[in-house]
C-alpha positions in Angstrom: -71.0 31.7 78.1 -72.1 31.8 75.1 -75.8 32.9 74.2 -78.9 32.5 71.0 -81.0 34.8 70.3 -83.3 33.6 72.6 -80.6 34.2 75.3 -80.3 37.4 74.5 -83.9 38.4 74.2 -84.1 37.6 78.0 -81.0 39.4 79.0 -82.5 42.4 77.1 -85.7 42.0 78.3 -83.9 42.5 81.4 -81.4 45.3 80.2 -84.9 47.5 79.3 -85.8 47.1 82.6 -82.9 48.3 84.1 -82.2 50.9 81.2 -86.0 52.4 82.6 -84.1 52.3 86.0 -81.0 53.9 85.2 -83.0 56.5 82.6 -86.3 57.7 84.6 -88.9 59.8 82.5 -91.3 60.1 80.9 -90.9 58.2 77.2 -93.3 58.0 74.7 -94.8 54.5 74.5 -94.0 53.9 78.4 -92.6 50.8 80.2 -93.2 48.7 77.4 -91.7 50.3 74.4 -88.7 50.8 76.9 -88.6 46.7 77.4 -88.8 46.5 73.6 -86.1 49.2 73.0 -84.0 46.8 75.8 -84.7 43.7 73.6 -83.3 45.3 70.6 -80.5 46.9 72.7 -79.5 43.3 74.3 -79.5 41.7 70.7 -77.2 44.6 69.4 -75.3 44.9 72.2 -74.7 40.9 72.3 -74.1 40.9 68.4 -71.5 43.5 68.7 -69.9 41.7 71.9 -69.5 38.4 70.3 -68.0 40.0 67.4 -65.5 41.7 69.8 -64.6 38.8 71.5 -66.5 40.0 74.7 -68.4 38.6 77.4 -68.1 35.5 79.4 -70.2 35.9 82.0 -73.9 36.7 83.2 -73.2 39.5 84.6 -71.0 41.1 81.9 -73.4 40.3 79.4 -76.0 42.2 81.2 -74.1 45.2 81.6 -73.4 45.0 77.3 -77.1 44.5 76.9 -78.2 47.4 79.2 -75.2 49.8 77.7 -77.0 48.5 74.4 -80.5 49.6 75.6 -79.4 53.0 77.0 -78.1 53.9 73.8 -81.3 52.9 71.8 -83.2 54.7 74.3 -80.9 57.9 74.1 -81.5 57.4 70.6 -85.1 56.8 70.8 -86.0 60.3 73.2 -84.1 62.0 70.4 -85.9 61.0 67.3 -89.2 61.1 69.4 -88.8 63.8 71.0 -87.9 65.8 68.3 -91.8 65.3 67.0 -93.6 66.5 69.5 -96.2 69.2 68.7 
């Protein structure tokens, strides 16, 4: 199944979602900052599948978009957390 942009903006709205699930703590800018980071990580993730030939299914596309949005969010408590004071 192929999805837009719009597609993939709900998978990765659900991908941040589960990303905060899978990755409990406490993240500067909170729940929704995490949602946002599993937006962006759902439209890379599904950029990067379709260009690999990968997907075809709901549930696989899911798991791309959350692996996405983990790695944003890894990526994310790095830069941030590297600022604290």
């Amino acid at each position: 199944m192929e999805y837009g942009i719009i597609g993939w903006i709900v998978v990765g709205l659900i991908a941040g979602i589960l990303a905060k699930w899978i990755m409990p703590g406490d993240d500067p800018g909170g729940i929704i900052v995490t949602i946002l980071i599993g937006i962006a990580g759902g439209l890379l993730g599904g950029f990067i599948a379709s260009q690999m030939g990968l997907g075809g299914g709901n549930i696989m596309n899911i798991v791309i978009a959350t692996a996405g949005a983990i790695v944003l969010l890894i990526l994310y408590r790095v830069v941030r957390g590297g600022r604290r004071v």
